[in-house]
C-alpha positions as CSV (number, residue, x, y, z in Angstrom):
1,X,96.1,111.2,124.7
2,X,94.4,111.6,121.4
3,X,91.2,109.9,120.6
4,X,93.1,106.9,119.6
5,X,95.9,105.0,120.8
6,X,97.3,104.9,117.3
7,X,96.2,105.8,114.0
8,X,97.8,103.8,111.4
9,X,98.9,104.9,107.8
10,X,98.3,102.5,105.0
11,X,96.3,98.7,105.3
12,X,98.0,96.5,103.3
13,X,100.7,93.8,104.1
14,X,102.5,96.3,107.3
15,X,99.5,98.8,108.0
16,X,97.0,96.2,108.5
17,X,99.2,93.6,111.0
18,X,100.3,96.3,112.9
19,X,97.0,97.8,113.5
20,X,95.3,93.8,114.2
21,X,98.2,93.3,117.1
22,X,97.7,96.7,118.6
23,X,93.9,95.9,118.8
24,X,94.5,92.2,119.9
25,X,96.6,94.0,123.1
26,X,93.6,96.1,123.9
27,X,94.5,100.2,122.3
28,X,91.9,101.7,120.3
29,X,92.9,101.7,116.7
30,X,91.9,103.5,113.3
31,X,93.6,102.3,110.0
32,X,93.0,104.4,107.2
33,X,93.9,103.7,103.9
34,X,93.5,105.6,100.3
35,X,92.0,102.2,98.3
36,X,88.8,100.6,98.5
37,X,89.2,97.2,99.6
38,X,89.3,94.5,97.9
39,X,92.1,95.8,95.6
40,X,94.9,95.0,93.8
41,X,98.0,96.3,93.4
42,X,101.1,95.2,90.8
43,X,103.4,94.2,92.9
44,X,105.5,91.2,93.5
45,X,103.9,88.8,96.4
46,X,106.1,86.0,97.6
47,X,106.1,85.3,101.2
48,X,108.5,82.6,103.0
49,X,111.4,83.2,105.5
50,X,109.0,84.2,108.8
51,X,106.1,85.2,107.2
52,X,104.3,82.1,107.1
53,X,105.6,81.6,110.8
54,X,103.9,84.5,111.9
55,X,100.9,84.3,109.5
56,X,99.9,80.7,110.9
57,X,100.6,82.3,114.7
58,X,98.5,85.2,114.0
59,X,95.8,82.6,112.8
60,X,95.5,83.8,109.3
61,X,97.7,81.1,107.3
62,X,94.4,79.0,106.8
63,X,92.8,81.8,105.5
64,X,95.1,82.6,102.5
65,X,95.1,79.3,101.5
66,X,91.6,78.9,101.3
67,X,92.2,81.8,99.1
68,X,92.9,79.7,96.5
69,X,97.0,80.0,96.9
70,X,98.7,76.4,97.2
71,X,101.4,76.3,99.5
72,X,105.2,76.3,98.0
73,X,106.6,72.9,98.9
74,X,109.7,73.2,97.1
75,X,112.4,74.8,96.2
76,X,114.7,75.0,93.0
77,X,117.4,77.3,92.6
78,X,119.3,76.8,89.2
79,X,122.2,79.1,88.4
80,X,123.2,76.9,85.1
81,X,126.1,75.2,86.0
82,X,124.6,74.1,89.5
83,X,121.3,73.8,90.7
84,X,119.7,72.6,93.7
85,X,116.8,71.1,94.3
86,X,114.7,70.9,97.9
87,X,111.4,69.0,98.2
88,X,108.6,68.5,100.8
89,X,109.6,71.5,102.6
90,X,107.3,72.1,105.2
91,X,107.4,72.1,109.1
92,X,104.0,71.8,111.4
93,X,102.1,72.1,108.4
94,X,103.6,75.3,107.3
95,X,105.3,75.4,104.0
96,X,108.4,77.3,103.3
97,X,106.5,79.6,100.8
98,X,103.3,81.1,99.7
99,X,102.7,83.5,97.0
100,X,98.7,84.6,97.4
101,X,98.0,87.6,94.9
102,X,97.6,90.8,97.0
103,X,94.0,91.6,96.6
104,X,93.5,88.1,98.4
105,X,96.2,88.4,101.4
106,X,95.0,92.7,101.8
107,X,92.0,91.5,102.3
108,X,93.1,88.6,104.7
109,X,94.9,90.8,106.7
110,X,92.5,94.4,107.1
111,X,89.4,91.3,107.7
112,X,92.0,90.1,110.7
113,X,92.4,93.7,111.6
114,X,88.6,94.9,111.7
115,X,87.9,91.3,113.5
116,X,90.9,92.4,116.4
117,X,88.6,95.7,117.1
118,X,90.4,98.3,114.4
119,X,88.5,101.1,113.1
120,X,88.8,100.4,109.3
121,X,88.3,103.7,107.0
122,X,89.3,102.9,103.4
123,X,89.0,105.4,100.8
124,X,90.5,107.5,103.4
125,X,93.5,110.0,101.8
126,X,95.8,111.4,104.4
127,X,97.0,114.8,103.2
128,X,98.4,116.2,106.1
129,X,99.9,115.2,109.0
130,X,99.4,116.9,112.1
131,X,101.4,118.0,115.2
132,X,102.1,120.5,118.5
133,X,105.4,121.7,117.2
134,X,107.1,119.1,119.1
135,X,105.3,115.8,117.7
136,X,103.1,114.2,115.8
137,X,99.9,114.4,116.9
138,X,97.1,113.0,114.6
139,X,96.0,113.4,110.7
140,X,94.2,115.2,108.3
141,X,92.5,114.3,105.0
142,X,89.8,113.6,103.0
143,X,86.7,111.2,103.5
144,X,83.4,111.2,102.1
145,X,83.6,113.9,100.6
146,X,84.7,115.9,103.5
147,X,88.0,117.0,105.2
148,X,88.5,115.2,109.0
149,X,90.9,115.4,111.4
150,X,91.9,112.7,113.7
151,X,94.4,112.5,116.8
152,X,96.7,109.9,118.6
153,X,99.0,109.0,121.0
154,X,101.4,107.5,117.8
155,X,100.7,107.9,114.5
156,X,102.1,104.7,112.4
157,X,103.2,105.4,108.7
158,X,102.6,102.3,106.3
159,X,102.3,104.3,103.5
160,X,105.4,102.8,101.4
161,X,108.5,103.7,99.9
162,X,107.1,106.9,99.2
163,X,105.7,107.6,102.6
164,X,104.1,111.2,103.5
165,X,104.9,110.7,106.9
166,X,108.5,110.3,106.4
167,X,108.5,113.2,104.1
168,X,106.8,114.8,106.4
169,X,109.1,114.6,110.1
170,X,112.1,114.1,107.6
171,X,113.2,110.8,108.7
172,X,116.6,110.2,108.1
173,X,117.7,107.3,105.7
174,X,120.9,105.3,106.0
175,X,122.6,103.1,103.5
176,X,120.7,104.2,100.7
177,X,121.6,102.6,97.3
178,X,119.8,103.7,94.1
179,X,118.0,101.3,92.2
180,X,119.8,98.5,90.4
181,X,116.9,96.2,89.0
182,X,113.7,96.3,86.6
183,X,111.2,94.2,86.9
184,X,108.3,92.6,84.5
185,X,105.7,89.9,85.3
186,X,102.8,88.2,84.1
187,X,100.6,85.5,84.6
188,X,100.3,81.9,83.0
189,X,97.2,79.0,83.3
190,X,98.1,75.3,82.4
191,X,101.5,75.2,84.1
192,X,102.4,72.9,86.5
193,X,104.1,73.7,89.6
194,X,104.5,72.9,93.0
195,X,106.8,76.1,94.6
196,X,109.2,78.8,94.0
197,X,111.9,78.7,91.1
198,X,114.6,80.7,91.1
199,X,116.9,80.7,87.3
200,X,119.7,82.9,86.9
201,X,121.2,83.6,83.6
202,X,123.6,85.6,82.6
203,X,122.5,89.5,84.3
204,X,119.0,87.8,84.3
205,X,116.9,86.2,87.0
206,X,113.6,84.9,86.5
207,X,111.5,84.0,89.6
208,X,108.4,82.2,89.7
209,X,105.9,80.3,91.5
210,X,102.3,79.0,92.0
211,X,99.6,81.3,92.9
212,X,96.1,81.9,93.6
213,X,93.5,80.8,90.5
214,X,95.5,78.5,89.7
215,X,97.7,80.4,87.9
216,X,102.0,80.5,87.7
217,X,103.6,83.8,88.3
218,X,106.9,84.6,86.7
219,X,109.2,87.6,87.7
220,X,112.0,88.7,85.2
221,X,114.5,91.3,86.7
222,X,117.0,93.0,84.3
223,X,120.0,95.6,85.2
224,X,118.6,99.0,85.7
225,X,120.3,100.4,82.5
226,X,118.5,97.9,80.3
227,X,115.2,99.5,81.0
228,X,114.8,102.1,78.0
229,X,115.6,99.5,75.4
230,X,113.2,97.0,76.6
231,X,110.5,98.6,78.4
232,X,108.0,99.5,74.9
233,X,108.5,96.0,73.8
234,X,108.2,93.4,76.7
235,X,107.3,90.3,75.1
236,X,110.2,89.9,73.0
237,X,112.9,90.6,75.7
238,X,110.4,88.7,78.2
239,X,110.7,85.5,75.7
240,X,114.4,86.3,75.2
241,X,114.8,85.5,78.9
242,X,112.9,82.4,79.5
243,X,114.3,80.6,76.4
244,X,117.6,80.5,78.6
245,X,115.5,78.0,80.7
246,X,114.4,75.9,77.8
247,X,112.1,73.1,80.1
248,X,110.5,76.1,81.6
249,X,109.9,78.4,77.9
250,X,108.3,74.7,77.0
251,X,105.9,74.9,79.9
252,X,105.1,78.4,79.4
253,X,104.4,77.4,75.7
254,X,102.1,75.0,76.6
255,X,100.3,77.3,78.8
256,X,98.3,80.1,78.4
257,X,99.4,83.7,79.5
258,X,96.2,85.5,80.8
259,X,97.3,88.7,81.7
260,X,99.5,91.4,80.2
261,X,102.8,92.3,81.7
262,X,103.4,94.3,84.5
263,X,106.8,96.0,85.6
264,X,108.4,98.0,87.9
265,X,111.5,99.9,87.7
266,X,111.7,102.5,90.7
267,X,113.2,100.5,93.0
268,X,115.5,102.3,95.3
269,X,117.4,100.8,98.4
270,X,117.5,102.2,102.2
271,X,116.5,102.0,105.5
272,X,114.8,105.1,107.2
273,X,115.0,106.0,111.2
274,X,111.5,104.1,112.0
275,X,110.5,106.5,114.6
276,X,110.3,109.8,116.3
277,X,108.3,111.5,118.9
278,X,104.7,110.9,117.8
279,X,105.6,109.0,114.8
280,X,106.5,105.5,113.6
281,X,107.5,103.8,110.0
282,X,106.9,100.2,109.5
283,X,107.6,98.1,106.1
284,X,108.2,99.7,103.0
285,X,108.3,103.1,104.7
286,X,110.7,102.1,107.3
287,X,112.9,100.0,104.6
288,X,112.4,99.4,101.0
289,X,114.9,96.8,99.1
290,X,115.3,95.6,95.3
291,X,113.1,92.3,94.8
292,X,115.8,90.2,94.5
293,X,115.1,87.8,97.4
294,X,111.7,88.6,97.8
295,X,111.8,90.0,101.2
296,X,109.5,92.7,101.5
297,X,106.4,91.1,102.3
298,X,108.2,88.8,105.2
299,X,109.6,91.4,106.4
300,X,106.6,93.9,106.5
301,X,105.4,91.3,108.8
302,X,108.4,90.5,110.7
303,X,108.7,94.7,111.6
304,X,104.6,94.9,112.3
305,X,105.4,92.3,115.0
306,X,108.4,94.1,116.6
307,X,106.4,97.4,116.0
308,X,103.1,96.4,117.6
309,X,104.9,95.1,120.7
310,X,107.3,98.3,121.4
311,X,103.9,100.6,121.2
312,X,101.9,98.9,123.6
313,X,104.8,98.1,125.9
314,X,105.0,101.7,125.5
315,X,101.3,103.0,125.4
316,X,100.8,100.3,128.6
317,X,103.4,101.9,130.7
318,X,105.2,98.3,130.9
319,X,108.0,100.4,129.3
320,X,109.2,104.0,128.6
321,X,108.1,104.5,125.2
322,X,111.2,106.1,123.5
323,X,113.3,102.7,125.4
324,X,110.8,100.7,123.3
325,X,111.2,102.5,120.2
326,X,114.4,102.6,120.5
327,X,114.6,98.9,120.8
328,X,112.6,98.4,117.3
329,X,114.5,100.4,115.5
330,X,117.9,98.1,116.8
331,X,115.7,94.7,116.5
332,X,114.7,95.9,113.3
333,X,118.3,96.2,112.1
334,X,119.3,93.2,113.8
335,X,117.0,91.3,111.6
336,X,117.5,93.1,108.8
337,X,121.0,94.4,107.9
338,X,122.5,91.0,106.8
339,X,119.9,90.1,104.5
340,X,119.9,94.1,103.0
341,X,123.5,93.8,102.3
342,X,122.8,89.9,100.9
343,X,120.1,91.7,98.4
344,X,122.1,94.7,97.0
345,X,125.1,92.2,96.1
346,X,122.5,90.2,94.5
347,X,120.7,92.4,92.5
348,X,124.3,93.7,91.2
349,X,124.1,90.2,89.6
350,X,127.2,89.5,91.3
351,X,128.6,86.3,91.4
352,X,128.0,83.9,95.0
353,X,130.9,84.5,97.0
354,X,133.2,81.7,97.1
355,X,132.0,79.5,100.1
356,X,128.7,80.2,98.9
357,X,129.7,78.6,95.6
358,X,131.7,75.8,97.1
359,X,128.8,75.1,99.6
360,X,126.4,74.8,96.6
361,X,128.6,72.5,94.8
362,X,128.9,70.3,97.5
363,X,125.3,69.7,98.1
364,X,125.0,68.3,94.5
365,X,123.7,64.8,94.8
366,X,122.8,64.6,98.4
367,X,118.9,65.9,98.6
368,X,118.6,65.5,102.0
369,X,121.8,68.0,103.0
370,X,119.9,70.1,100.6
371,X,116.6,70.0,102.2
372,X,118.0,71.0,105.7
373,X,120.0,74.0,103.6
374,X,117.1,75.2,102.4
375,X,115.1,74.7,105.6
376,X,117.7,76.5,107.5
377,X,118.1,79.5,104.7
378,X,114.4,79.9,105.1
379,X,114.4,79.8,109.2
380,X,112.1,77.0,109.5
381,X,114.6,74.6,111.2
382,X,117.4,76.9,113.5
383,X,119.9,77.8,111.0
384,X,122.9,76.9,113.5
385,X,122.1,73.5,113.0
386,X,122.5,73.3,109.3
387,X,125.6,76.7,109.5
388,X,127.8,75.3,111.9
389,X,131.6,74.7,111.6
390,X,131.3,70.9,111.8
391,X,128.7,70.3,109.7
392,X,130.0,72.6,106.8
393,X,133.2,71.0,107.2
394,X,132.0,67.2,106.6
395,X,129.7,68.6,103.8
396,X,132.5,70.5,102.5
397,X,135.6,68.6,103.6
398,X,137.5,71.6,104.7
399,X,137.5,74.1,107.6
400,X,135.3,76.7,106.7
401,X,134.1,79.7,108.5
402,X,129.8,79.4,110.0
403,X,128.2,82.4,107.6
């Protein structure tokens, strides 16, 4: 045993969840991050599906909205010649979205963490990993000034897509896909809004919604192979984009944009084996995916939560730790797969699938069938009762198969 239960990799929306759980079951914790907290980072920042679930559980909902981020009540998703529209969608006071900036919900989330009983060291850069020649053993960098060495019993890697601790044991990545999207985003006062917004237009998406400060965030995404012509001149293909929308370019217009644009274009797509002996990979590190659906948040805190639970089942002796590792890596995948699969045919800009698009034009005109279809697409009502056979095939009038 080292002289920590874990050490954990990285403190933002995985690192810092995984480490606050592990504390709350009683192990001794460090989480050591490269940043100085508060900080930013340029990424997008969307949460719904579980991640407000498990935010208000963990007792930290409250606190990112007193952050200054509304909650997302609604829903629209307008493809051009369809569009839906769900309202007032939350359940036990927890709406189906919420889109705090990151410097506000990092900072949430490593206060939850220190709070639990974690060791905080930011400003902390891990340059080393080290081991026995059989695992993972602990970590080296540089604090203060000063090279230290610390030892666990696991050694968690939050570090992101680009994790040194992957790179490190060599964890082997499945179902890779290269990247298929660009992204560029800024931020507007003076627009009124009330959730998320999804538009997609011809090999374009644009994705936006209320956030802290009162401001509106909108995402653009483009094909991969559009990057070069468009990335030294923004504005204009930025403008290009939202004039498809025209009720939206007139808000914007009446707005006023108050930071510059932002993008993103490295973007790749995989999952990574999440753990070894001495070693384990949550969020980003463990499985990075395009944008698209705006998953990686939810998700970083969906896999801290199976994470967390496997290591102190295992740490505890309640279980054989490789049994419980084991078991996060197929939970993980359980979770995940469909939706990774869902995202890549997405951010091909690839047309719904046919009972997708049948389903959406049957919902047209009947809000309430497309409140529950939204609820149930975002988990906060069981989805079996909105995807079943029988209900699909009154809404749809024909025997269709439960997706």
């Amino acid at each position: 045993m080292g002289t920590y239960d874990v050490i954990v990799v990285g403190a933002r929306c995985a690192g810092a969840p995984t480490a606050m759980l592990l504390a709350r079951e009683g192990l001794r914790v460090l989480l050591v991050d490269r940043s100085r907290f508060p900080s930013d980072i340029r990424h997008g920042h969307f949460i719904h599906r579980q991640g407000p679930r498990l935010l208000h559980e963990w007792g930290l909902l409250d606190r990112i909205v007193a952050t200054g981020c509304p909650p997302a009540t609604s829903v629209t998703f307008d493809m051009g010649d369809a569009k839906l529209a769900g309202r007032d969608l939350m359940v036990d006071g927890v709406a189906a979205g919420y889109g705090p900036r990151r410097a506000a919900l990092d900072q949430v989330l490593v206060d939850a963490a220190v709070e639990a009983g974690v060791e905080l060291r930011d400003n902390f850069a891990v340059t080393d990993y080290v081991g026995d020649g059989e695992r993972i053993t602990g970590i080296r960098g540089q604090h203060g000034g000063s090279s230290v060495t610390e030892r666990a019993a696991m050694v968690v890697g939050a570090d992101g897509r680009g994790s040194l601790l992957a790179r490190t044991v060599g964890a082997a990545e499945y179902e890779p896909v290269p990247t298929l999207t660009c992204w560029y985003f800024s931020y507007w006062s003076g627009v009124p809004a009330d959730g998320l917004e999804l538009y997609v237009r011809r090999q374009r998406v644009i994705f936006a919604f209320p956030t802290n400060d009162g401001l509106f965030a909108v995402f653009i995404a483009w094909p991969i192979d559009t990057r070069r012509a468009i990335q030294f001149d923004i504005e204009p293909a930025f403008t290009a984009v939202v004039e498809r929308v025209p009720a939206l370019a007139e808000r914007l217009r009446n707005g006023q944009q108050e930071e510059p644009f932002y993008g993103a274009g490295n973007l790749p797509n995989f999952l990574r084996k999440p753990y070894g002996p001495g070693w384990a990979l949550v969020g980003d590190a463990g499985c990075h995916k395009d944008p698209y659906m705006a998953l990686g948040i939810s998700d970083a805190l969906r896999d801290a939560d199976l994470l967390s639970a496997a290591i102190a089942d295992g740490l505890s002796g309640r279980r054989a730790l490789d049994e419980a590792m084991a078991e996060y890596e197929e939970w993980r995948n359980a979770a995940t797969m469909a939706d990774y699969r869902s995202n890549l045919h997405l951010a091909q800009f690839k047309p719904p699938l046919p009972d997708e698009r049948e389903l959406i034009a049957a919902l047209q005109g009947n809000p309430e069938a497309t409140n529950r279809f939204f609820m149930a697409r975002e988990g906060m009502i069981p989805p079996e009762t909105f995807f079943n056979s029988e209900n699909l095939q009154r809404l749809m009038g024909a025997s269709v198969p439960v997706s």
